[in-house]
mmCIF file of the N, C-alpha and C atoms, coordinates in Angstrom:
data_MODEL
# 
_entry.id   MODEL 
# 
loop_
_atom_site.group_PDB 
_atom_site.id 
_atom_site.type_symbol 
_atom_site.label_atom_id 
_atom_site.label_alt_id 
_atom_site.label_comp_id 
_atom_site.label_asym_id 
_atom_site.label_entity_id 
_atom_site.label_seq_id 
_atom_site.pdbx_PDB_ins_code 
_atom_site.Cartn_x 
_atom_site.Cartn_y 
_atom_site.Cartn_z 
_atom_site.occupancy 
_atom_site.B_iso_or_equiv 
_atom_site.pdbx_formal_charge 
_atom_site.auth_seq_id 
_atom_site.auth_comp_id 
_atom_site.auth_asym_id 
_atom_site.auth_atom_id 
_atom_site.pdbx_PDB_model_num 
ATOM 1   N N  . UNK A 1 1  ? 8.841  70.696 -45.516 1.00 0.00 ? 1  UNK A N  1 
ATOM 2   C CA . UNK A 1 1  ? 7.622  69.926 -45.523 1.00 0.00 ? 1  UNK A CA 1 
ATOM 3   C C  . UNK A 1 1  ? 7.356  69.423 -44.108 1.00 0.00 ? 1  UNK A C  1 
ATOM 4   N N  . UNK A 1 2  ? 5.575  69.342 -43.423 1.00 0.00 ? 2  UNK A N  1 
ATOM 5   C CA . UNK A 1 2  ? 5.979  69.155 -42.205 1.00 0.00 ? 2  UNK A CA 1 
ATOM 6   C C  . UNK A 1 2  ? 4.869  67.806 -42.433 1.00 0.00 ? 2  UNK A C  1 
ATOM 7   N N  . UNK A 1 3  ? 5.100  67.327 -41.094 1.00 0.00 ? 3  UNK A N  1 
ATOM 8   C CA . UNK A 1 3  ? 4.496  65.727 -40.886 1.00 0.00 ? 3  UNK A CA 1 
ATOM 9   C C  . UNK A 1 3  ? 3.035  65.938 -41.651 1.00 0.00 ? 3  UNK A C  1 
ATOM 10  N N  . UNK A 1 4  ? 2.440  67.001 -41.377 1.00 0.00 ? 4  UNK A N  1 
ATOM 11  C CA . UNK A 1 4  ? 0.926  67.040 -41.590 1.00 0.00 ? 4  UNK A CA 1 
ATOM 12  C C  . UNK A 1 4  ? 0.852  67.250 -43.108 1.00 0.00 ? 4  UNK A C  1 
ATOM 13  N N  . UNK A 1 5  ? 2.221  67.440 -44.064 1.00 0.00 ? 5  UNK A N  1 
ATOM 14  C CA . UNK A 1 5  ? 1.991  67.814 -45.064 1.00 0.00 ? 5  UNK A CA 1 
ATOM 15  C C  . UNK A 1 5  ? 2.472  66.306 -45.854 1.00 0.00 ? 5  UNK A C  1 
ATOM 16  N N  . UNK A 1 6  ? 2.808  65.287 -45.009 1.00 0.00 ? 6  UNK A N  1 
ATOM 17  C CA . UNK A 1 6  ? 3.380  64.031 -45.341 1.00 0.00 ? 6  UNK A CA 1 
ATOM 18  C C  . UNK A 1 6  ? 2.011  62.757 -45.317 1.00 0.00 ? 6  UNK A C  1 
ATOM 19  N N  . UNK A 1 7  ? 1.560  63.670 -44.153 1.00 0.00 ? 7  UNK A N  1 
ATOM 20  C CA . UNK A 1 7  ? 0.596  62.540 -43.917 1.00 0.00 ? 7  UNK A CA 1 
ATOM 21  C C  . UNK A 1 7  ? -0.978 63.634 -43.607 1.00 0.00 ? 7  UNK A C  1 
ATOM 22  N N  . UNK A 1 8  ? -1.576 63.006 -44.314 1.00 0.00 ? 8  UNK A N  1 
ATOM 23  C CA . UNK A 1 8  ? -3.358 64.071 -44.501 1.00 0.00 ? 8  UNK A CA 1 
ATOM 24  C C  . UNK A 1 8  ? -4.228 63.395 -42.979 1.00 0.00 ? 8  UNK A C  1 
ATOM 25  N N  . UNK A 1 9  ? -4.194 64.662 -42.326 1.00 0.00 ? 9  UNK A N  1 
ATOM 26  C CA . UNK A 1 9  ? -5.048 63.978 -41.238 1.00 0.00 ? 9  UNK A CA 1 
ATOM 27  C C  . UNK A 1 9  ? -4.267 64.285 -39.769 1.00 0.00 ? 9  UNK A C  1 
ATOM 28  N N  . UNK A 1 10 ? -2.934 63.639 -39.712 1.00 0.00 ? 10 UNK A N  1 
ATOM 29  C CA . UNK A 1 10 ? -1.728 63.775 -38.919 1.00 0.00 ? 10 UNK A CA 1 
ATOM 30  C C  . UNK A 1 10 ? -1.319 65.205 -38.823 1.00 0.00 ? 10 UNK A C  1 
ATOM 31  N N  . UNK A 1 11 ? -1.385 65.675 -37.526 1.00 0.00 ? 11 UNK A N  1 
ATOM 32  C CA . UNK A 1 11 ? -0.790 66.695 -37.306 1.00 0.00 ? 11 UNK A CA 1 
ATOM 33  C C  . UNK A 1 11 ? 0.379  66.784 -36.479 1.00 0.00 ? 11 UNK A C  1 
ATOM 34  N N  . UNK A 1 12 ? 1.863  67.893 -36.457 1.00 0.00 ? 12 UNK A N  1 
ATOM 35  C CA . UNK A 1 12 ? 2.348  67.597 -35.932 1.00 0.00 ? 12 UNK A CA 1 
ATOM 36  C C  . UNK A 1 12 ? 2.412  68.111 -34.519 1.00 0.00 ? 12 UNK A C  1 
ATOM 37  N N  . UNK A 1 13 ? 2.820  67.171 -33.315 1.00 0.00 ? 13 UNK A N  1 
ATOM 38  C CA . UNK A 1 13 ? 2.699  67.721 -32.021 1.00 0.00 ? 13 UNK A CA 1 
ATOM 39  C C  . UNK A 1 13 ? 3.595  68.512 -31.301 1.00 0.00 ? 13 UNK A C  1 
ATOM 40  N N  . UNK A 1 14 ? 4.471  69.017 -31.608 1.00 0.00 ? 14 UNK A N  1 
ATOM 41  C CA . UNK A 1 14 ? 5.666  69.946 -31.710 1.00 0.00 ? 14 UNK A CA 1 
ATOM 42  C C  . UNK A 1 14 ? 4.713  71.248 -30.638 1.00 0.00 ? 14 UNK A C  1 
ATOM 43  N N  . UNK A 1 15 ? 3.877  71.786 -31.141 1.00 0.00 ? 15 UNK A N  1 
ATOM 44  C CA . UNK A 1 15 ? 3.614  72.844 -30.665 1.00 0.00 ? 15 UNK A CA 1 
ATOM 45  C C  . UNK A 1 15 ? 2.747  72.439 -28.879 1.00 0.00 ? 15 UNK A C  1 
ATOM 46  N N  . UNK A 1 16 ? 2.375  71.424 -29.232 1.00 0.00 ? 16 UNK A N  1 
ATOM 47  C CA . UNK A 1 16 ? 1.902  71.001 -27.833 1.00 0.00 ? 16 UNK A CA 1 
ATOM 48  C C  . UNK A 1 16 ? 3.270  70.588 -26.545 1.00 0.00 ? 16 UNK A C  1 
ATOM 49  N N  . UNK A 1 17 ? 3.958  70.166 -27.533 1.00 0.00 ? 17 UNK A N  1 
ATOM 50  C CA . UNK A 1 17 ? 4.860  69.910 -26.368 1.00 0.00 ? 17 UNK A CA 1 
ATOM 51  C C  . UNK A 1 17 ? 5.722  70.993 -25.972 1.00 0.00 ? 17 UNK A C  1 
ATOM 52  N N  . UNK A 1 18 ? 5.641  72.242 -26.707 1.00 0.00 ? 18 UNK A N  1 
ATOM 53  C CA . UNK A 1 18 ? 6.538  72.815 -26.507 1.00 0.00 ? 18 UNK A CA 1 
ATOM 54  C C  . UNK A 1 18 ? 5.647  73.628 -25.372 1.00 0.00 ? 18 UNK A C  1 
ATOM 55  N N  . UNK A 1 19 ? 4.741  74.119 -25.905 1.00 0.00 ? 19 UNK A N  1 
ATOM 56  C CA . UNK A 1 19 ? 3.873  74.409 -24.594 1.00 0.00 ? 19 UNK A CA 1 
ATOM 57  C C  . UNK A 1 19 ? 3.724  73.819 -23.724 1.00 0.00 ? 19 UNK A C  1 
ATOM 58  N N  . UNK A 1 20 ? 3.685  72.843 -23.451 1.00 0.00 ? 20 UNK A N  1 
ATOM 59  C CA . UNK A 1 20 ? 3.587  71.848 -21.942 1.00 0.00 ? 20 UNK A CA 1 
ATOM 60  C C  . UNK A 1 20 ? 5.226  72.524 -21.377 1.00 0.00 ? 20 UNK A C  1 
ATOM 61  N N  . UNK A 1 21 ? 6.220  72.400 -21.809 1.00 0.00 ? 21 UNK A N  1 
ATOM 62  C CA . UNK A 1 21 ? 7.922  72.840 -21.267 1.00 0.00 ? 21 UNK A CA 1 
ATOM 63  C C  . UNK A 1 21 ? 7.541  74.486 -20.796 1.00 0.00 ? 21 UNK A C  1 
ATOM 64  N N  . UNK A 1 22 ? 7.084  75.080 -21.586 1.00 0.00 ? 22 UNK A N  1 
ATOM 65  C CA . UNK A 1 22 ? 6.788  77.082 -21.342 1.00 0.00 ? 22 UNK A CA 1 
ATOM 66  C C  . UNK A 1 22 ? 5.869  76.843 -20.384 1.00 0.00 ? 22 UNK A C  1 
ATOM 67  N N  . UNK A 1 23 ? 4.313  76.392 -19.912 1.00 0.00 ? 23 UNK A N  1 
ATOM 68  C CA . UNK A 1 23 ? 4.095  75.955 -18.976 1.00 0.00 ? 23 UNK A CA 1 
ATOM 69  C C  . UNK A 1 23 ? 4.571  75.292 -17.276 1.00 0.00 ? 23 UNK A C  1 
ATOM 70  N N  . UNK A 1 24 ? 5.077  74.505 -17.949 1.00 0.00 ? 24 UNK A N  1 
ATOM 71  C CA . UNK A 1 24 ? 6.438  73.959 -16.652 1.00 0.00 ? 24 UNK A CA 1 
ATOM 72  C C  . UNK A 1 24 ? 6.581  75.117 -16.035 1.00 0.00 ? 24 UNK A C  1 
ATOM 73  N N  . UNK A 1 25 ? 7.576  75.615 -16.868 1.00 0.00 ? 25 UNK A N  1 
ATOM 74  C CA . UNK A 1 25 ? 8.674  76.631 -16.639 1.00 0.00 ? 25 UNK A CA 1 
ATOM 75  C C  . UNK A 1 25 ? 8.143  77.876 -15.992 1.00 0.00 ? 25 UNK A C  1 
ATOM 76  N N  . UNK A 1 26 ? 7.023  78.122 -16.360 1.00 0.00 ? 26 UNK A N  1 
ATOM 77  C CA . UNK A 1 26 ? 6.161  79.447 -16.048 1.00 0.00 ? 26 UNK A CA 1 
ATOM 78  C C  . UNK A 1 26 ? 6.100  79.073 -14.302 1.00 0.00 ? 26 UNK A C  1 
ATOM 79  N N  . UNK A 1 27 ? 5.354  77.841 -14.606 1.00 0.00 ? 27 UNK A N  1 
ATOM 80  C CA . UNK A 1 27 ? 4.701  77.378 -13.215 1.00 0.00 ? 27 UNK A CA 1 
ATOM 81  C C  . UNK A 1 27 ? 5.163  77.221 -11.906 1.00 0.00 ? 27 UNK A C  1 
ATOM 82  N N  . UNK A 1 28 ? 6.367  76.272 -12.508 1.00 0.00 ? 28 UNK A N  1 
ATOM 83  C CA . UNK A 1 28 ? 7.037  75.746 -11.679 1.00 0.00 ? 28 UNK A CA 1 
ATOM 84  C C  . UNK A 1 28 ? 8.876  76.616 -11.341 1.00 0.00 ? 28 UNK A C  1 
ATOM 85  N N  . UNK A 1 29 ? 9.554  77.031 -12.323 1.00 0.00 ? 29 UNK A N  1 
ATOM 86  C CA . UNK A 1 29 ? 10.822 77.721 -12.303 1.00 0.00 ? 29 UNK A CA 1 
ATOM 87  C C  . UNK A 1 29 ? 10.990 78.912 -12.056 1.00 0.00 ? 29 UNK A C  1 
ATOM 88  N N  . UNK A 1 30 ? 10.223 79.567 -12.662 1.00 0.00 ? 30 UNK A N  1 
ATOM 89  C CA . UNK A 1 30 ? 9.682  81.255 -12.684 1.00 0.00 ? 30 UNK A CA 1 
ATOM 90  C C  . UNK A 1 30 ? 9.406  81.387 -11.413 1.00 0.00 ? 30 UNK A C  1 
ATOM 91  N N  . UNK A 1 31 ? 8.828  80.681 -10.420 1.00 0.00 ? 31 UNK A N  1 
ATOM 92  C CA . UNK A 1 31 ? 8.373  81.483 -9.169  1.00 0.00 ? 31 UNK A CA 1 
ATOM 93  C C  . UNK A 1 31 ? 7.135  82.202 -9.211  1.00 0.00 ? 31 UNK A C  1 
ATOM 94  N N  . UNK A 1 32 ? 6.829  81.717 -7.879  1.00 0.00 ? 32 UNK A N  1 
ATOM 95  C CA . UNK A 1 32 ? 5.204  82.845 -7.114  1.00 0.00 ? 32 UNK A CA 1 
ATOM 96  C C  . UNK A 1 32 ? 5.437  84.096 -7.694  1.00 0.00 ? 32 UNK A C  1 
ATOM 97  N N  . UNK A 1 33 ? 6.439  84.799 -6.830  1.00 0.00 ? 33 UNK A N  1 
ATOM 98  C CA . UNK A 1 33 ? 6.667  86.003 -7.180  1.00 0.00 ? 33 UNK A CA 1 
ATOM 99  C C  . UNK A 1 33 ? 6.408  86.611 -8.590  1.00 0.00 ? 33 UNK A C  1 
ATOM 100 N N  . UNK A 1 34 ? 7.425  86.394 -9.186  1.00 0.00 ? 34 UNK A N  1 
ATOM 101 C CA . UNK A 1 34 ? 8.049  86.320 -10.938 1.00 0.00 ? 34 UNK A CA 1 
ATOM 102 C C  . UNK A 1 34 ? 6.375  86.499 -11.527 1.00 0.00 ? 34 UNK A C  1 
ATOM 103 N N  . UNK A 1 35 ? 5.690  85.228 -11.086 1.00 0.00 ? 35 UNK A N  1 
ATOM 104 C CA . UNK A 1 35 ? 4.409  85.188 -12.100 1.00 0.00 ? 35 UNK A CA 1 
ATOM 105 C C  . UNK A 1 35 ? 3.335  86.093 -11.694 1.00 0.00 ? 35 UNK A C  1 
ATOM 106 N N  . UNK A 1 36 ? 3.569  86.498 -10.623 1.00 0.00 ? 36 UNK A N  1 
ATOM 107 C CA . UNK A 1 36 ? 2.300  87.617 -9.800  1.00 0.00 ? 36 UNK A CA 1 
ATOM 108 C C  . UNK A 1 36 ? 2.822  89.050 -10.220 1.00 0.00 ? 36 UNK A C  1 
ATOM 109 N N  . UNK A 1 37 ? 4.261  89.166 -10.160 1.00 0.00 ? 37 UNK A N  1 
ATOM 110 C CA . UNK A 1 37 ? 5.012  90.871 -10.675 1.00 0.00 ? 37 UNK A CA 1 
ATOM 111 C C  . UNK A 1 37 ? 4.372  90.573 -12.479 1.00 0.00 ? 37 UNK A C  1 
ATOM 112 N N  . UNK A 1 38 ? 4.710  89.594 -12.846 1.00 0.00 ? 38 UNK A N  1 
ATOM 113 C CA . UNK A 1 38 ? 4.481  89.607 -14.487 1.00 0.00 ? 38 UNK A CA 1 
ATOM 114 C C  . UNK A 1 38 ? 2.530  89.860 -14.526 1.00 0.00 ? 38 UNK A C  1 
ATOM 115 N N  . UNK A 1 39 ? 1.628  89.386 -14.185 1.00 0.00 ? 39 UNK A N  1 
ATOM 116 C CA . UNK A 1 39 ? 0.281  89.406 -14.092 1.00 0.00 ? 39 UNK A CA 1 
ATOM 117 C C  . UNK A 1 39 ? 0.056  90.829 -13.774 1.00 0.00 ? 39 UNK A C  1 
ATOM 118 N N  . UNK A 1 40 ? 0.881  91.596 -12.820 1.00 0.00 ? 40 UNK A N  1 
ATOM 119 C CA . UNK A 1 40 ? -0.008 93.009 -12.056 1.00 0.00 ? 40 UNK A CA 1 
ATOM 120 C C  . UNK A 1 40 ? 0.978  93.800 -12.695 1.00 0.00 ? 40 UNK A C  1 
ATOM 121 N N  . UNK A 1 41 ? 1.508  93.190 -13.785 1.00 0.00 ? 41 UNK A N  1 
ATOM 122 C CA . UNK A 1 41 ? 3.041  94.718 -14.311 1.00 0.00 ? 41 UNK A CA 1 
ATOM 123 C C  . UNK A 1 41 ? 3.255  95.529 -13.311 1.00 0.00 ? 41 UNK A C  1 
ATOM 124 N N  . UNK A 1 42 ? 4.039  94.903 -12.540 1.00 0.00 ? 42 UNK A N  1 
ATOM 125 C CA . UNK A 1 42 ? 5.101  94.934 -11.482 1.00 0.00 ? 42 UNK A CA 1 
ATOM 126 C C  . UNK A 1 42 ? 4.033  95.770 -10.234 1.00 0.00 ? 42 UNK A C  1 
ATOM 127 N N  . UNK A 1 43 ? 3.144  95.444 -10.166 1.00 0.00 ? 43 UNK A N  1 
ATOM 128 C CA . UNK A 1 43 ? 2.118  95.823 -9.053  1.00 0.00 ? 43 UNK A CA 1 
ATOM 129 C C  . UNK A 1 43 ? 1.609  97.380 -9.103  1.00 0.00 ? 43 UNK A C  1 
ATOM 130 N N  . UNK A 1 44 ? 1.570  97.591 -10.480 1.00 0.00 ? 44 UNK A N  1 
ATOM 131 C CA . UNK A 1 44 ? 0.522  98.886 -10.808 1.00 0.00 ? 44 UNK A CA 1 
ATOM 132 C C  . UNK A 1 44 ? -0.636 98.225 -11.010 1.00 0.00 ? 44 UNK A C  1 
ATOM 133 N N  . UNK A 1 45 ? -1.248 96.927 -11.415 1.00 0.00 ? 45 UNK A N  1 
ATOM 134 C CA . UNK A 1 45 ? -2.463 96.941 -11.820 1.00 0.00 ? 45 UNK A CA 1 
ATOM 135 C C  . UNK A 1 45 ? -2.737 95.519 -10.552 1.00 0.00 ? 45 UNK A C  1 
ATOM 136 N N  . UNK A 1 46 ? -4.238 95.921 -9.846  1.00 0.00 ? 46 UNK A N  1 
ATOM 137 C CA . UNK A 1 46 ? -3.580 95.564 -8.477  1.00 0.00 ? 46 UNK A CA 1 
ATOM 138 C C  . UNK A 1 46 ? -5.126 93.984 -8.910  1.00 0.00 ? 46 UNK A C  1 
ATOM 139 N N  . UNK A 1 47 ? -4.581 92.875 -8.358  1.00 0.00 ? 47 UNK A N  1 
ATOM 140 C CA . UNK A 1 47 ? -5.794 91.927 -8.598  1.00 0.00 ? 47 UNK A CA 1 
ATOM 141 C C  . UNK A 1 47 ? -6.271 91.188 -7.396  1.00 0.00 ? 47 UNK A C  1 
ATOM 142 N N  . UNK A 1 48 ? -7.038 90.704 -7.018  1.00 0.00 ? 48 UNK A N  1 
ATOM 143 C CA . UNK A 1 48 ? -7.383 90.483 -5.604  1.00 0.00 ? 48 UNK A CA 1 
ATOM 144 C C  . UNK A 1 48 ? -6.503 88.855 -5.338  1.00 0.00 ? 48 UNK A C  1 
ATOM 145 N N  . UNK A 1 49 ? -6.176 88.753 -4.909  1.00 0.00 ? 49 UNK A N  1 
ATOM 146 C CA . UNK A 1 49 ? -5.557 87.668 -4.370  1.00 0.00 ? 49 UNK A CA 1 
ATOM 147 C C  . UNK A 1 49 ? -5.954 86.120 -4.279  1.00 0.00 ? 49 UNK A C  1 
ATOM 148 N N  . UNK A 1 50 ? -6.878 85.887 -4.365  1.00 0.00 ? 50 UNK A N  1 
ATOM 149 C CA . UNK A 1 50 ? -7.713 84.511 -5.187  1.00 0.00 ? 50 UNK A CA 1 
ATOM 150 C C  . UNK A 1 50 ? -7.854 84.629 -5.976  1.00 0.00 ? 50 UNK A C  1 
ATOM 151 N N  . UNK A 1 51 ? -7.554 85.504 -7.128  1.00 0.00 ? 51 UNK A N  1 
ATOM 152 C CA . UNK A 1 51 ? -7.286 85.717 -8.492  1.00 0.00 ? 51 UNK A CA 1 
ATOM 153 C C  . UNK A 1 51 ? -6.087 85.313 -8.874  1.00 0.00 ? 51 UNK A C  1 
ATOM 154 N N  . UNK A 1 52 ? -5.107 85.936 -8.410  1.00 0.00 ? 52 UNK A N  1 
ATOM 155 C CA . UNK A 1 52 ? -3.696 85.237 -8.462  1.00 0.00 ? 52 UNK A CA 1 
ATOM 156 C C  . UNK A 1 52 ? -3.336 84.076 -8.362  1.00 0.00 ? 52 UNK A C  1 
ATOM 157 N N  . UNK A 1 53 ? -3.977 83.000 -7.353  1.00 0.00 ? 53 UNK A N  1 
ATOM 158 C CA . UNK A 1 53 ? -3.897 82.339 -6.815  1.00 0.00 ? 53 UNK A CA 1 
ATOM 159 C C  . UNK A 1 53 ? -4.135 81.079 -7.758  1.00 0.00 ? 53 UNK A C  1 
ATOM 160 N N  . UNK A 1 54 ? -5.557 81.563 -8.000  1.00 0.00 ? 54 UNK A N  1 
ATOM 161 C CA . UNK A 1 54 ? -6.548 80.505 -9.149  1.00 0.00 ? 54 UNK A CA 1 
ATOM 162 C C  . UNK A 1 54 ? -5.369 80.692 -10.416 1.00 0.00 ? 54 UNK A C  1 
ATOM 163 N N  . UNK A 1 55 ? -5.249 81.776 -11.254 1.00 0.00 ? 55 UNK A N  1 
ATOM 164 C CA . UNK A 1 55 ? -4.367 81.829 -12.056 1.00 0.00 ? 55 UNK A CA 1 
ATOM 165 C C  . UNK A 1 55 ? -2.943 80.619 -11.712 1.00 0.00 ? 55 UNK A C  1 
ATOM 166 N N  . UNK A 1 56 ? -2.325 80.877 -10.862 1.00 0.00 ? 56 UNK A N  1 
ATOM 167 C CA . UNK A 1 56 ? -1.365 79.917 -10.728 1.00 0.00 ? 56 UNK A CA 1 
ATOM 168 C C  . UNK A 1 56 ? -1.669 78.974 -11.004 1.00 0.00 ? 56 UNK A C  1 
ATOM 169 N N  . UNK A 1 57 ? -2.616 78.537 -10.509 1.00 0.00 ? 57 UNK A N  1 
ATOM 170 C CA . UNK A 1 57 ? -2.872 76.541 -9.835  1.00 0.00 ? 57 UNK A CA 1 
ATOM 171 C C  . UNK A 1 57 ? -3.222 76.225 -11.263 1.00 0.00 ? 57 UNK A C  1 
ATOM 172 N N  . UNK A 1 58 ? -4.173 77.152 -12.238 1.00 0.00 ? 58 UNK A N  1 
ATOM 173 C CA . UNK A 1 58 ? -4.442 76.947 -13.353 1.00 0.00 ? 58 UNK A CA 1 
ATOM 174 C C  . UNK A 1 58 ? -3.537 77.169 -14.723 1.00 0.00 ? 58 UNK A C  1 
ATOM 175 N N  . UNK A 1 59 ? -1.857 77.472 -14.385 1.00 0.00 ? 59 UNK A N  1 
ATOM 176 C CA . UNK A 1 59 ? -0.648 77.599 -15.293 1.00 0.00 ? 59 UNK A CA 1 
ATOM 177 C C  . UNK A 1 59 ? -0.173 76.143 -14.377 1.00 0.00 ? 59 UNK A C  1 
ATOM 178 N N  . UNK A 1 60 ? 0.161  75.865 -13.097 1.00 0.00 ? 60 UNK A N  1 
ATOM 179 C CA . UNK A 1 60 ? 0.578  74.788 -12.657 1.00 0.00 ? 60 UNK A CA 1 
ATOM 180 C C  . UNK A 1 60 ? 0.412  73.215 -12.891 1.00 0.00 ? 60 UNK A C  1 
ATOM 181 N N  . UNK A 1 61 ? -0.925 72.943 -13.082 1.00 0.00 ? 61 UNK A N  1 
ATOM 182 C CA . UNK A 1 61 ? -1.159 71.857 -12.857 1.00 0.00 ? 61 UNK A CA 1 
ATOM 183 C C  . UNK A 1 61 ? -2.488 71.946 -14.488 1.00 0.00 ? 61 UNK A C  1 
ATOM 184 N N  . UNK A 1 62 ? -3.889 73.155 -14.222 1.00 0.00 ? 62 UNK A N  1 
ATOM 185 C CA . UNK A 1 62 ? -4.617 72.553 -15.413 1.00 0.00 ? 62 UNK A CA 1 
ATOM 186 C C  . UNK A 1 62 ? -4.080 72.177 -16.952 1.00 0.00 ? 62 UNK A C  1 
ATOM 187 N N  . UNK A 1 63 ? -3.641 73.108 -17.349 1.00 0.00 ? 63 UNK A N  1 
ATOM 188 C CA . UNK A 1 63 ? -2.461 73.833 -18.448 1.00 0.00 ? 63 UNK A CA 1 
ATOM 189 C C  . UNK A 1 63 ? -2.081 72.467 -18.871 1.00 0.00 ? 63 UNK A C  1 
ATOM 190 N N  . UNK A 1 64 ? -0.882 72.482 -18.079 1.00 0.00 ? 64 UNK A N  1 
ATOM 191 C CA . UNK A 1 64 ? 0.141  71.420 -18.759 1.00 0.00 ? 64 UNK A CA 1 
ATOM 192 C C  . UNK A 1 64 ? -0.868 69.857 -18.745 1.00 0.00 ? 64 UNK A C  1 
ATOM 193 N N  . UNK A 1 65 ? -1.831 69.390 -17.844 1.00 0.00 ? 65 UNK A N  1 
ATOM 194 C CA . UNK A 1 65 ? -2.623 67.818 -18.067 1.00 0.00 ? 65 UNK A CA 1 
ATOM 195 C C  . UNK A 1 65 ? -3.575 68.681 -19.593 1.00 0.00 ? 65 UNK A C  1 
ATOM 196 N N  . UNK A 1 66 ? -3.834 69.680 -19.842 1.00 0.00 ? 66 UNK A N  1 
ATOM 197 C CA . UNK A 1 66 ? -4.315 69.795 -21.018 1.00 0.00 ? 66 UNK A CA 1 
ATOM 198 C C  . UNK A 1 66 ? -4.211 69.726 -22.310 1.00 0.00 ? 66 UNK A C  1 
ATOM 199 N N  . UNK A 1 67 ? -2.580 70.827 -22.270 1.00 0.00 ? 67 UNK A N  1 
ATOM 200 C CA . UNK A 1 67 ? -1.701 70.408 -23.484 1.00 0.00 ? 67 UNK A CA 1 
ATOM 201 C C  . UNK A 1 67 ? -1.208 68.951 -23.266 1.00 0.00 ? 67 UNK A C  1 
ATOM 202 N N  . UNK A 1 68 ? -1.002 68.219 -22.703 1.00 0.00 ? 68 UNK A N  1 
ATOM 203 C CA . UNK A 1 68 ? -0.499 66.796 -22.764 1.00 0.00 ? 68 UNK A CA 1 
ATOM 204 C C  . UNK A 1 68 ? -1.785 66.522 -23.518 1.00 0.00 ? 68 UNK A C  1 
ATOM 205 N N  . UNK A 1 69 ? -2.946 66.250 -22.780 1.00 0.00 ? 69 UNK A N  1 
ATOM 206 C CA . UNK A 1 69 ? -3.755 65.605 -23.322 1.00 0.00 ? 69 UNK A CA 1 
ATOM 207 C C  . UNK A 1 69 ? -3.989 65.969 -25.266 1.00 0.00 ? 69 UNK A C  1 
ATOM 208 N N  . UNK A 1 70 ? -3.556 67.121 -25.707 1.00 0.00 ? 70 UNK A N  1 
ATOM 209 C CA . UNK A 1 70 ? -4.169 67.266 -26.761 1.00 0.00 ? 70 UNK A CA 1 
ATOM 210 C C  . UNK A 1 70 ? -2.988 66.840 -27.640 1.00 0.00 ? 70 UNK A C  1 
ATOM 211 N N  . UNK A 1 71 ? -1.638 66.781 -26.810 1.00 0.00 ? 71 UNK A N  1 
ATOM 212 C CA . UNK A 1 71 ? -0.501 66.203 -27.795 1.00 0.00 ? 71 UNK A CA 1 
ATOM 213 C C  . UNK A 1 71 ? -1.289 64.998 -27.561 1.00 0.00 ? 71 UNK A C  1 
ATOM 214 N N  . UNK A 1 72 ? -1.505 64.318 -26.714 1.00 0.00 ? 72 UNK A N  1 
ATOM 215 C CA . UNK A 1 72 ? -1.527 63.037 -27.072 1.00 0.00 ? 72 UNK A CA 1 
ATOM 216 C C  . UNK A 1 72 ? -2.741 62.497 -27.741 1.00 0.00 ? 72 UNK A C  1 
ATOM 217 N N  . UNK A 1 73 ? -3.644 63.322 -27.498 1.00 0.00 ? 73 UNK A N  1 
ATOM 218 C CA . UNK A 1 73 ? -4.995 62.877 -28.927 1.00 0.00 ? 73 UNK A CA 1 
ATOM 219 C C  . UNK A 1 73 ? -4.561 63.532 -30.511 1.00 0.00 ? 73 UNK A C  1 
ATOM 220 N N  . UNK A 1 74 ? -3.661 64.144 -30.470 1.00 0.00 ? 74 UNK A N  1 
ATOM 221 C CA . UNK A 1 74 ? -3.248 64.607 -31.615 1.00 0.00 ? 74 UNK A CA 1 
ATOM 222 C C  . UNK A 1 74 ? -1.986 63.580 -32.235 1.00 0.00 ? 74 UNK A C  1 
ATOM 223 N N  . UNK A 1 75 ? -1.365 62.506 -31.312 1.00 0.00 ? 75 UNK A N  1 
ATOM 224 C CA . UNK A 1 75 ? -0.403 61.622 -31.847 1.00 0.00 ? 75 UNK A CA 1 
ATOM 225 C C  . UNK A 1 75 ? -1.628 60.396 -32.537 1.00 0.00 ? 75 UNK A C  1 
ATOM 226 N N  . UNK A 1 76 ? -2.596 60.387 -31.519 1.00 0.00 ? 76 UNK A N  1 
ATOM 227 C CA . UNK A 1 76 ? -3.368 58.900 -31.928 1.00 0.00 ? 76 UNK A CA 1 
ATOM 228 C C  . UNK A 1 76 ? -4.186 59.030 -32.923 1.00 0.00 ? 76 UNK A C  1 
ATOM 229 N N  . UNK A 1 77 ? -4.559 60.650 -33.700 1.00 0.00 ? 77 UNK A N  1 
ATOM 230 C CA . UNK A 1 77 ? -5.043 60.651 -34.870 1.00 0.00 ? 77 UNK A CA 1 
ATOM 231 C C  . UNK A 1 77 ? -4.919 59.554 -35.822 1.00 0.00 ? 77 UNK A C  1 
# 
C-alpha cells in the first residue's frame, strides 16, 4: 500500500527525489565527457556544440531546481 493509497490527494515523493540524485549524478559525477560520448553514441551522431552545452547546464542546474520544486509542491499537497 503506498502513501497515496493511505491518504486521497497525497502523493508519494519518492520518485522526485530519486530523480533529483540520477540528475546530480548525471550532471555533476558522470563528467563532461561521459555525458557528451552518451548524447552523440560515442561520437557517430555528431551535435553542434551549443547544443551540448545547453543540454548540460540544463541536466546541471534546471533539472534538479525542478524536480525539487515538484517534490516539494507535491509534499505540501
Amino acid at each position: 500500500m503506498t502513501t497515496a493509497d493511505k491518504q486521497p490527494g497525497k502523493r508519494d515523493s519518492f520518485g522526485s527525489s530519486f530523480g533529483v540524485l540520477v540528475v546530480l549524478f548525471v550532471g555533476w559525477k558522470l563528467g563532461r565527457d561521459n555525458v557528451f560520448d552518451e548524447l552523440t553514441n560515442g561520437g557517430t551522431f555528431n551535435l553542434p556544440p551549443w547544443i551540448l552545452k545547453t543540454i548540460l547546464f540544463l541536466i546541471r542546474f534546471v533539472a534538479p531546481a525542478a524536480l525539487l520544486a515538484i517534490a516539494i509542491f507535491q509534499i505540501h499537497e
